[in-house]
Biopython code that builds the backbone (N, CA, C, O; Angstrom):
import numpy as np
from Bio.PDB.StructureBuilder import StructureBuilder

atoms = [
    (1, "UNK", "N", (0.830, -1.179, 0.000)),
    (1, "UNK", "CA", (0.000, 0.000, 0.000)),
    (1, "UNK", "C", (0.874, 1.242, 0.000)),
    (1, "UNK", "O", (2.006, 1.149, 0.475)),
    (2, "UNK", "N", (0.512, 2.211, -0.414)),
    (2, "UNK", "CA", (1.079, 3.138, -0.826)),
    (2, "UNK", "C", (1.107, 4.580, 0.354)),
    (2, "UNK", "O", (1.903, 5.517, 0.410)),
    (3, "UNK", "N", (-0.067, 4.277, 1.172)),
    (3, "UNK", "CA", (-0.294, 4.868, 2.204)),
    (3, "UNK", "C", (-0.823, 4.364, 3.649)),
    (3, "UNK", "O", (-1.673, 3.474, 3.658)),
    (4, "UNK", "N", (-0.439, 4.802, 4.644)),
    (4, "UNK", "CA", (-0.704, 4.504, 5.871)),
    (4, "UNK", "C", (-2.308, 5.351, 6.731)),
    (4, "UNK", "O", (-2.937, 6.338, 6.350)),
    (5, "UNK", "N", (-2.514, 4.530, 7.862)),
    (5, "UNK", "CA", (-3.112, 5.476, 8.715)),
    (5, "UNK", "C", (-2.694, 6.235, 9.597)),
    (5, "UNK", "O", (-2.029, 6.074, 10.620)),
    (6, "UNK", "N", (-3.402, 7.540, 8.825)),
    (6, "UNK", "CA", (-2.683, 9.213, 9.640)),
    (6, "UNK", "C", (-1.973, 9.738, 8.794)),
    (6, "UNK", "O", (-1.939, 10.969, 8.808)),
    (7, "UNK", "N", (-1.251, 9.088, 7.881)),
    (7, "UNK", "CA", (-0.989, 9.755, 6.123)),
    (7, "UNK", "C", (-2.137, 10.742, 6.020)),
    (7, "UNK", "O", (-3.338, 10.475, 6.077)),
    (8, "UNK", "N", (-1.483, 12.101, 5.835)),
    (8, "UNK", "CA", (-1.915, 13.775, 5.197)),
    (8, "UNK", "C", (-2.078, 13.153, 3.574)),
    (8, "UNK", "O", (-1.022, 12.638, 3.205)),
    (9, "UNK", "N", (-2.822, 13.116, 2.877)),
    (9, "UNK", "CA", (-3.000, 13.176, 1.111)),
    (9, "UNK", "C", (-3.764, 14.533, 0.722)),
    (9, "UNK", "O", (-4.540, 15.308, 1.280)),
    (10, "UNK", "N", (-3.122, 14.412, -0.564)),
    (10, "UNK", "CA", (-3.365, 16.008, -1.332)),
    (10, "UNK", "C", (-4.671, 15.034, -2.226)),
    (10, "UNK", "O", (-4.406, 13.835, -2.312)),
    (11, "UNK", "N", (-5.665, 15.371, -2.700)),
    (11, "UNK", "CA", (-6.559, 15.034, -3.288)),
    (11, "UNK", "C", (-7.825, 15.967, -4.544)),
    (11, "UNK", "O", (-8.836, 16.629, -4.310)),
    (12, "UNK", "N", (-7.098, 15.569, -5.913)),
    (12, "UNK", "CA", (-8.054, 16.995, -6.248)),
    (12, "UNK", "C", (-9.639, 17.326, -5.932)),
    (12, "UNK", "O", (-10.345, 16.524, -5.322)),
    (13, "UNK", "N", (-9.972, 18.207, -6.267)),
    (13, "UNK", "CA", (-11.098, 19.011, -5.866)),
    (13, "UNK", "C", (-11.632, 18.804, -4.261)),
    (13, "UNK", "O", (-12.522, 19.511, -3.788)),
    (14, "UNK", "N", (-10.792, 17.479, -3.329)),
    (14, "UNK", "CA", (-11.251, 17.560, -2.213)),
    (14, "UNK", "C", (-10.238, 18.148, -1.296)),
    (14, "UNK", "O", (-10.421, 18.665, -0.194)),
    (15, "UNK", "N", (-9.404, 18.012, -1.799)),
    (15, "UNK", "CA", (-8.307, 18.761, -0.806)),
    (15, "UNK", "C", (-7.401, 18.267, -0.096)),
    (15, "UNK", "O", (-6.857, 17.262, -0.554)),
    (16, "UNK", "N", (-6.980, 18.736, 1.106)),
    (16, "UNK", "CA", (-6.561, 17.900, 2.026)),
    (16, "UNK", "C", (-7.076, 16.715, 2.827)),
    (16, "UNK", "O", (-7.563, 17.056, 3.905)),
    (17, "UNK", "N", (-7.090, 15.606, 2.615)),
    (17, "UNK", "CA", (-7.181, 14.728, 3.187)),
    (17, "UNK", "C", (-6.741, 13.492, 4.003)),
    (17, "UNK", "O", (-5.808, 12.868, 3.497)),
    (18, "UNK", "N", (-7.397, 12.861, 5.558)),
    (18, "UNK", "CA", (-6.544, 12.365, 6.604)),
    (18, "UNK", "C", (-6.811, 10.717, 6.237)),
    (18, "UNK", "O", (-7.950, 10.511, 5.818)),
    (19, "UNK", "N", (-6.194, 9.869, 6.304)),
    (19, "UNK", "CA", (-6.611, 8.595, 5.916)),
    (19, "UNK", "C", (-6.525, 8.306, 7.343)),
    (19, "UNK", "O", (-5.597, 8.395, 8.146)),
    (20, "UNK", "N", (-8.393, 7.738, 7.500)),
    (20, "UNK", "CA", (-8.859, 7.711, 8.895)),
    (20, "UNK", "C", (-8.420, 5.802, 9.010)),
    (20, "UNK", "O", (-7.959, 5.335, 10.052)),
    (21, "UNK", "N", (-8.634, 5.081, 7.962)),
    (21, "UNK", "CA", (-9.033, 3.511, 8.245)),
    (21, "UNK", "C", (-8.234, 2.815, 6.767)),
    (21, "UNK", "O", (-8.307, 3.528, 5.766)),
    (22, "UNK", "N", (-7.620, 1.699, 6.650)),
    (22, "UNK", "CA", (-7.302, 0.657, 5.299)),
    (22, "UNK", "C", (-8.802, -0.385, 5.640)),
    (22, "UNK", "O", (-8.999, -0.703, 6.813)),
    (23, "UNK", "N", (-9.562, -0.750, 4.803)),
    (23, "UNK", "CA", (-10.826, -2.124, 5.295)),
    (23, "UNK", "C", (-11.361, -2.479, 3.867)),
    (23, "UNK", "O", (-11.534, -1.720, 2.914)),
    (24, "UNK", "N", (-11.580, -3.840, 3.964)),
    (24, "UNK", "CA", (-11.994, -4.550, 3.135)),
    (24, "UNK", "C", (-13.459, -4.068, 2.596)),
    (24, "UNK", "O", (-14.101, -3.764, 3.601)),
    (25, "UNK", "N", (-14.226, -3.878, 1.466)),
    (25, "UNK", "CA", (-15.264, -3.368, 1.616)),
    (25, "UNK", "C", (-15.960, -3.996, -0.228)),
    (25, "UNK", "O", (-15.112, -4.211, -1.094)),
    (26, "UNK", "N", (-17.173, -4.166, -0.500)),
    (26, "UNK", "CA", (-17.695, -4.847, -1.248)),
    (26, "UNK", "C", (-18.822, -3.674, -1.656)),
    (26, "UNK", "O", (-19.850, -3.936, -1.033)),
    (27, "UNK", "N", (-18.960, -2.727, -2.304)),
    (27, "UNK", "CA", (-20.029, -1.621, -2.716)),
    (27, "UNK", "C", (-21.098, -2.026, -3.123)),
    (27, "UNK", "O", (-22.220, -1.603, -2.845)),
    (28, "UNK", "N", (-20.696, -3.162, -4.038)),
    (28, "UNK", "CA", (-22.142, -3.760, -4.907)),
    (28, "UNK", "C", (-22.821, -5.080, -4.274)),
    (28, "UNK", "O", (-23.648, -5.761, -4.881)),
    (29, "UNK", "N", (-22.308, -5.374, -2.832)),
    (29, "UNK", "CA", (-23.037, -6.424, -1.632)),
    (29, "UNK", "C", (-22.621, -7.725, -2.836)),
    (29, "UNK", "O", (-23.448, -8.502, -3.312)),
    (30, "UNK", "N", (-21.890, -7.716, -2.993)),
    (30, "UNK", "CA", (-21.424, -9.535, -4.263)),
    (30, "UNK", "C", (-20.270, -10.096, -3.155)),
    (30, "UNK", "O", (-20.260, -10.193, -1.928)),
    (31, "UNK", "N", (-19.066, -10.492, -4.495)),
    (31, "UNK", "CA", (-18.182, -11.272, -3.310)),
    (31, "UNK", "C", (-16.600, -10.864, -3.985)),
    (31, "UNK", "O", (-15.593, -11.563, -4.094)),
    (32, "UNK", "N", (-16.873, -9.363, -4.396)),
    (32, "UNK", "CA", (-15.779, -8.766, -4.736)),
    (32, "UNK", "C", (-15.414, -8.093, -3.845)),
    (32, "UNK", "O", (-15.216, -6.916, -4.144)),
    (33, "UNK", "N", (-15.185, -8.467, -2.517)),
    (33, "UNK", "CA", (-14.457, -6.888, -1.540)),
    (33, "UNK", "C", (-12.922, -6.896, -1.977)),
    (33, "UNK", "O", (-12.131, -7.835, -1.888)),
    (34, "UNK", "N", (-12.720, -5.716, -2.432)),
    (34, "UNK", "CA", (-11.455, -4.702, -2.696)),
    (34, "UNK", "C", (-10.986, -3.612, -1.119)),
    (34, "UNK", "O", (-11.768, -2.887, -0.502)),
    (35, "UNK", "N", (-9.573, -3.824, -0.832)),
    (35, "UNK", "CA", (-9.382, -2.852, -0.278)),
    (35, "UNK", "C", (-9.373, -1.477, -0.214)),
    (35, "UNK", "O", (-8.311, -0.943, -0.533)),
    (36, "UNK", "N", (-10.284, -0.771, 0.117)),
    (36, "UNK", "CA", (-10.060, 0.810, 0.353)),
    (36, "UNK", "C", (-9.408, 1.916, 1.494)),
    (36, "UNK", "O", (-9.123, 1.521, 2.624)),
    (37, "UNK", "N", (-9.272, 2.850, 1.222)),
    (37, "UNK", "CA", (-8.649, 4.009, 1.654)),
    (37, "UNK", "C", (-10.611, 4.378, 2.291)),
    (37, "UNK", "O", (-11.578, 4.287, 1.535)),
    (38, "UNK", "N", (-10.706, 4.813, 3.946)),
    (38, "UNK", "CA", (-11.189, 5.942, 4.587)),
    (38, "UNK", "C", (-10.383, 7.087, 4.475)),
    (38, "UNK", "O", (-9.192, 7.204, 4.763)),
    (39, "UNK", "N", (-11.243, 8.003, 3.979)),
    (39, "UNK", "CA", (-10.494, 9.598, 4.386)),
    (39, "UNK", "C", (-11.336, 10.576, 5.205)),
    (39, "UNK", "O", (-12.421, 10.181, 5.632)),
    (40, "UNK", "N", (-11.056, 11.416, 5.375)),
    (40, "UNK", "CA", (-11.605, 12.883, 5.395)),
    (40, "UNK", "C", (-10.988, 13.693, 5.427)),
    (40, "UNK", "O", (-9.821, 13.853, 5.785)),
    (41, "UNK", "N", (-11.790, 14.364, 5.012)),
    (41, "UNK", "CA", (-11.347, 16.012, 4.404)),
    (41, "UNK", "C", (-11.213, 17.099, 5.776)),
    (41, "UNK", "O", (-12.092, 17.450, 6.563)),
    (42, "UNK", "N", (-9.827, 17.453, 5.720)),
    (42, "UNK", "CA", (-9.576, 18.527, 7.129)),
    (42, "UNK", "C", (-10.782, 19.357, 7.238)),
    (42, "UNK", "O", (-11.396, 19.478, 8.298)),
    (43, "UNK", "N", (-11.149, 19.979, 6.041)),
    (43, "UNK", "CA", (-11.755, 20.594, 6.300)),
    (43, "UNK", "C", (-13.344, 20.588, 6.198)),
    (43, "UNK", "O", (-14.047, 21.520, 5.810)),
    (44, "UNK", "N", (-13.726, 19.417, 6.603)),
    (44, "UNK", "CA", (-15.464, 18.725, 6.810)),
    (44, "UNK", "C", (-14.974, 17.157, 7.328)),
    (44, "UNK", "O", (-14.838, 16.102, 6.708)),
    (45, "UNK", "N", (-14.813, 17.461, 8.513)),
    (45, "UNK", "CA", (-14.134, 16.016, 8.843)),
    (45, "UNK", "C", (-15.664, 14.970, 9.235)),
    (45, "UNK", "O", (-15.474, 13.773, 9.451)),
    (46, "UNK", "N", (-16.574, 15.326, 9.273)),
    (46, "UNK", "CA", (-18.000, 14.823, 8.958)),
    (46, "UNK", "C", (-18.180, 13.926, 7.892)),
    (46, "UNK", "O", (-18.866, 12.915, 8.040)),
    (47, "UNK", "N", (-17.408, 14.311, 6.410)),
    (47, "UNK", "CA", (-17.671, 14.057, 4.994)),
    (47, "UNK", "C", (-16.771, 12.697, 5.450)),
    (47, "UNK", "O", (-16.140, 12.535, 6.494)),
    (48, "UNK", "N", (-16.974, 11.545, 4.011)),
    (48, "UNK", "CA", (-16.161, 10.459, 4.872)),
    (48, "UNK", "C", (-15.839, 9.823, 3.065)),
    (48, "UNK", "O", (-16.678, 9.099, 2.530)),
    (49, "UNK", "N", (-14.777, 10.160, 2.464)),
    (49, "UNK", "CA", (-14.488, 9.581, 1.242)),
    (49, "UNK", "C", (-13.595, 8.128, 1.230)),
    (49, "UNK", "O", (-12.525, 7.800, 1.742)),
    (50, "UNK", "N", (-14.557, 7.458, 0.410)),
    (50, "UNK", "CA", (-13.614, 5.696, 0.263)),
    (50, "UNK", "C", (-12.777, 5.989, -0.962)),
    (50, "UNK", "O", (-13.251, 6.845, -1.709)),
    (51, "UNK", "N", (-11.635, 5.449, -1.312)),
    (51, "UNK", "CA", (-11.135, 5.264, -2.531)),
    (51, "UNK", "C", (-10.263, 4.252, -2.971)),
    (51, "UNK", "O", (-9.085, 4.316, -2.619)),
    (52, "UNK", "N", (-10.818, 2.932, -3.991)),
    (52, "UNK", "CA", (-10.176, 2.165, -3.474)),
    (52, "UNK", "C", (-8.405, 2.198, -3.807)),
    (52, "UNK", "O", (-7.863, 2.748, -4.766)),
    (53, "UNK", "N", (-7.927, 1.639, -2.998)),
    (53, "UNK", "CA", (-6.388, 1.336, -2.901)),
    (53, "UNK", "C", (-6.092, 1.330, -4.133)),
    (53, "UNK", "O", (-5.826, 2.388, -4.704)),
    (54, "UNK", "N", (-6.083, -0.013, -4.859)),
    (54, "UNK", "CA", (-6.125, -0.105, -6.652)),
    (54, "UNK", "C", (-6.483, 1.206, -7.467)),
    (54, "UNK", "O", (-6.205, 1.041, -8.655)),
    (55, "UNK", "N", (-6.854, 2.083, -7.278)),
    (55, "UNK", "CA", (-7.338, 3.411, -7.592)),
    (55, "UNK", "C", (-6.361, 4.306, -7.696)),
    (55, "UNK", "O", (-6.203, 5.014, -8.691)),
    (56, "UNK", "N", (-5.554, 4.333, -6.548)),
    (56, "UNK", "CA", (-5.024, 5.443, -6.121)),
    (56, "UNK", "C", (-3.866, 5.512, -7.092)),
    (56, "UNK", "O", (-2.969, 4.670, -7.045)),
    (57, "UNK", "N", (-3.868, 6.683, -8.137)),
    (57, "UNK", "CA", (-2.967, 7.333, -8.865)),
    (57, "UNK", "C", (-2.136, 8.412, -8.672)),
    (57, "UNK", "O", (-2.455, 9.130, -7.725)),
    (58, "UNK", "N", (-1.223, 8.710, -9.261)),
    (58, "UNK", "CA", (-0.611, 9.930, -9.532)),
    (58, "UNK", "C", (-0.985, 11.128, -9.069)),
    (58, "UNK", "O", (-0.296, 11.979, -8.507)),
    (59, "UNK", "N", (-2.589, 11.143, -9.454)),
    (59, "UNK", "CA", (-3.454, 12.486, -8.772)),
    (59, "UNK", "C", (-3.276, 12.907, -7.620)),
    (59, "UNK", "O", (-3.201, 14.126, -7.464)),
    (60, "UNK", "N", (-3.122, 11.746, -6.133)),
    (60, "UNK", "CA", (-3.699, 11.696, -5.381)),
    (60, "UNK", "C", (-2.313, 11.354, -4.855)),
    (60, "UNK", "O", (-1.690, 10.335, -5.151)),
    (61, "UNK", "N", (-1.814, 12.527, -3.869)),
    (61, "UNK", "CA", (0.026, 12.367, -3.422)),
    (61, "UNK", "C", (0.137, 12.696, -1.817)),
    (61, "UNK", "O", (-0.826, 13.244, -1.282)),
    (62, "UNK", "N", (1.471, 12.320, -0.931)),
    (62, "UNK", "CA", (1.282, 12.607, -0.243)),
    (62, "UNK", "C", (1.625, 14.479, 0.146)),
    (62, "UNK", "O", (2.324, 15.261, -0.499)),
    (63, "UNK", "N", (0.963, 14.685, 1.208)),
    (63, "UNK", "CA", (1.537, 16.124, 1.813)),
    (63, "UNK", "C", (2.572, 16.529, 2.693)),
    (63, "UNK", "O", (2.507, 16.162, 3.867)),
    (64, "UNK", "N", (3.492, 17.211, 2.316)),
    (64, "UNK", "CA", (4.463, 17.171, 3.724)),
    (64, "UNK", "C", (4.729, 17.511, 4.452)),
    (64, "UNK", "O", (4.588, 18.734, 4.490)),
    (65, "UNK", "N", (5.380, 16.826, 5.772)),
    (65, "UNK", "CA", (4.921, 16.669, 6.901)),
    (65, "UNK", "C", (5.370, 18.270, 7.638)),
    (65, "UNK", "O", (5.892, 19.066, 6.857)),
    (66, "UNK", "N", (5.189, 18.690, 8.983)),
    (66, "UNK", "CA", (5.681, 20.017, 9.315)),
    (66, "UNK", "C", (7.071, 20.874, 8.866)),
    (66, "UNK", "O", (7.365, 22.026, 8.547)),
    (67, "UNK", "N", (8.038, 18.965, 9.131)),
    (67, "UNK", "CA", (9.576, 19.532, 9.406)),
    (67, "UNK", "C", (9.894, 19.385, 7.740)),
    (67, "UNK", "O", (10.931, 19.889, 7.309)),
    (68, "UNK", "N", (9.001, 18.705, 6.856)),
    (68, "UNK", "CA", (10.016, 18.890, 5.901)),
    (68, "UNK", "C", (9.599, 20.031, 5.324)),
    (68, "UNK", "O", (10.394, 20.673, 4.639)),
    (69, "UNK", "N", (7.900, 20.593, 5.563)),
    (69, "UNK", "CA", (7.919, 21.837, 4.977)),
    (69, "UNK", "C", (8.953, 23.208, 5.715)),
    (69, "UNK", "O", (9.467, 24.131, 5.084)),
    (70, "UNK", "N", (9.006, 23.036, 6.758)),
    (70, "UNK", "CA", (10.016, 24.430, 7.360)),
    (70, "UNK", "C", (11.468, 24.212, 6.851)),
    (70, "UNK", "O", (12.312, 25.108, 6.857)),
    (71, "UNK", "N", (11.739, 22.644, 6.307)),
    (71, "UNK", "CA", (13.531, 22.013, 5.716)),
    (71, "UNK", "C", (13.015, 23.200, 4.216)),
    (71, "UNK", "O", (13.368, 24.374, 4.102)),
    (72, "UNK", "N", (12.278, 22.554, 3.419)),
    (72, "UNK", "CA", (12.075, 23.476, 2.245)),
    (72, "UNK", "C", (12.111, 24.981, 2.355)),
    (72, "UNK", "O", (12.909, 25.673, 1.723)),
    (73, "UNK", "N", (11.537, 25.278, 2.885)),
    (73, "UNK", "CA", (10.865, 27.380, 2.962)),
    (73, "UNK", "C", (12.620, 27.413, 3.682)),
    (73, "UNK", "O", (13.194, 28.379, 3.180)),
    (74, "UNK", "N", (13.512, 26.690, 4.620)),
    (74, "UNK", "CA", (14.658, 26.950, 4.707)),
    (74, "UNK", "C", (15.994, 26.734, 3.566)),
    (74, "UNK", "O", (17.030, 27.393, 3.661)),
    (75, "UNK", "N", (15.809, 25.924, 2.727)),
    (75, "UNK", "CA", (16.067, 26.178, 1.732)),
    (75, "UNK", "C", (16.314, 27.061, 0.340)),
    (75, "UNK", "O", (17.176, 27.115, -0.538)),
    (76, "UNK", "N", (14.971, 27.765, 0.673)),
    (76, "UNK", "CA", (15.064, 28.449, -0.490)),
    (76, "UNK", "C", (15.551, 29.298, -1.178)),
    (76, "UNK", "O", (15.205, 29.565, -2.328)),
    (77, "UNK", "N", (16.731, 30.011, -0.314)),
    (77, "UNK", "CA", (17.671, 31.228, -0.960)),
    (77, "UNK", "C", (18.985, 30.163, -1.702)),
    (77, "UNK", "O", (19.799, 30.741, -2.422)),
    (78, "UNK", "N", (19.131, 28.676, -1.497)),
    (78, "UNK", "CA", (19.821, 27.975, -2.014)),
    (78, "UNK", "C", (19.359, 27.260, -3.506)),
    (78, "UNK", "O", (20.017, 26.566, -4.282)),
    (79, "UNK", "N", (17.948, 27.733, -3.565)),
    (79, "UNK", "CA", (17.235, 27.162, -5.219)),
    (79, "UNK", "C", (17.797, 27.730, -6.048)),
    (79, "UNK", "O", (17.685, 28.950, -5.928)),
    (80, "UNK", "N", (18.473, 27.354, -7.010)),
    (80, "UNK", "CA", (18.886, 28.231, -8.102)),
    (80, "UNK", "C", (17.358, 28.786, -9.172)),
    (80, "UNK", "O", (16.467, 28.047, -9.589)),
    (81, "UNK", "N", (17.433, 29.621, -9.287)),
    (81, "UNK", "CA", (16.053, 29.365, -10.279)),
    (81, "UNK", "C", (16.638, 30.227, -11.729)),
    (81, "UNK", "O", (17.353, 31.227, -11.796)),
    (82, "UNK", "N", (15.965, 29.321, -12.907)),
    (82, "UNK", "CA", (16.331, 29.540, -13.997)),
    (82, "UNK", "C", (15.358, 30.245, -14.723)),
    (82, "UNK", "O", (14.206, 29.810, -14.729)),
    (83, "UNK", "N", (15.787, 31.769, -15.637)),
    (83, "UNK", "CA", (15.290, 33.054, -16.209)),
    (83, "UNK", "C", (14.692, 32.199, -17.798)),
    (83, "UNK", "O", (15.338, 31.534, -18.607)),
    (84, "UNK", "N", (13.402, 32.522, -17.778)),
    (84, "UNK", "CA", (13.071, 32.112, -19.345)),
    (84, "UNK", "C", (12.464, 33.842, -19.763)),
    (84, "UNK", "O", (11.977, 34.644, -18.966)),
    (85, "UNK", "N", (12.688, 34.033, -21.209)),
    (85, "UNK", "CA", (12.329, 35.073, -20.999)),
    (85, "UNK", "C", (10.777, 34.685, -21.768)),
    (85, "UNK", "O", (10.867, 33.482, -22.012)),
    (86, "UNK", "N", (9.721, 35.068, -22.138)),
    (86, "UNK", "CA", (8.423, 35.313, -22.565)),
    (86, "UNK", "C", (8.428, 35.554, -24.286)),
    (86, "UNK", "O", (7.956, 36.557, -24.821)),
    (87, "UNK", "N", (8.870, 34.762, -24.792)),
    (87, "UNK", "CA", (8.528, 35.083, -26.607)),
    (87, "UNK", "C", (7.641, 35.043, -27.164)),
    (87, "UNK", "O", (7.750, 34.892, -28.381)),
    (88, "UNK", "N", (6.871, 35.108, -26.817)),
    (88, "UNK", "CA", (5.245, 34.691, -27.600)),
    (88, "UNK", "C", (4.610, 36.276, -27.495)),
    (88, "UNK", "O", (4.958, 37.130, -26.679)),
    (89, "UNK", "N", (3.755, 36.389, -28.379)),
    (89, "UNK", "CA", (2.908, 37.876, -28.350)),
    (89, "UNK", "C", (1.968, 37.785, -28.807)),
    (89, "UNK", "O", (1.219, 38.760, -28.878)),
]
sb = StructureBuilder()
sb.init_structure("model")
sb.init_model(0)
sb.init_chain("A")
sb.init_seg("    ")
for serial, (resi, resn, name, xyz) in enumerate(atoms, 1):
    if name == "N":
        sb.init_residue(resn, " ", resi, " ")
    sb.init_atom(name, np.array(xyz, "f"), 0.0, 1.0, " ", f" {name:<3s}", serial, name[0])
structure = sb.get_structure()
């Protein structure tokens, strides 16, 4: 699995999201249960999104954690950043 419980995920149009639970789960009541991802969204922690594991793409990444965001923003006078200039009109 690609993610844990208590893994922060970036998720489009929902946002930030906490992966509450990993559980076996069957949508269409047959005898296909697939593992899914519980989430919620920081910000409606009420709302409760499944997605299954097998699912989870590229889209859907992790967020990082306190110390590596303050390691980065400390970093940044060491980014080189490269000048393109605008040719198009």
């Amino acid at each position: 699995m690609k993610y844990e419980i208590g893994d922060f995920v970036s998720k489009p149009v929902t946002g930030i999201c906490k992966i509450e639970d990993v559980l076996f789960m069957d949508p269409m009541g047959g005898k296909n249960t697939k593992l899914y991802y519980l989430m919620k969204p920081v910000e409606d922690e009420k709302e409760k999104i499944y997605v299954a594991v097998s699912n989870v793409d590229e889209k859907m990444r992790s967020c990082l954690t306190e110390e590596e965001a303050w390691d980065l923003i400390g970093r940044i006078p060491e980014i080189s950043m490269e000048w393109k200039a605008n040719f198009s009109r």
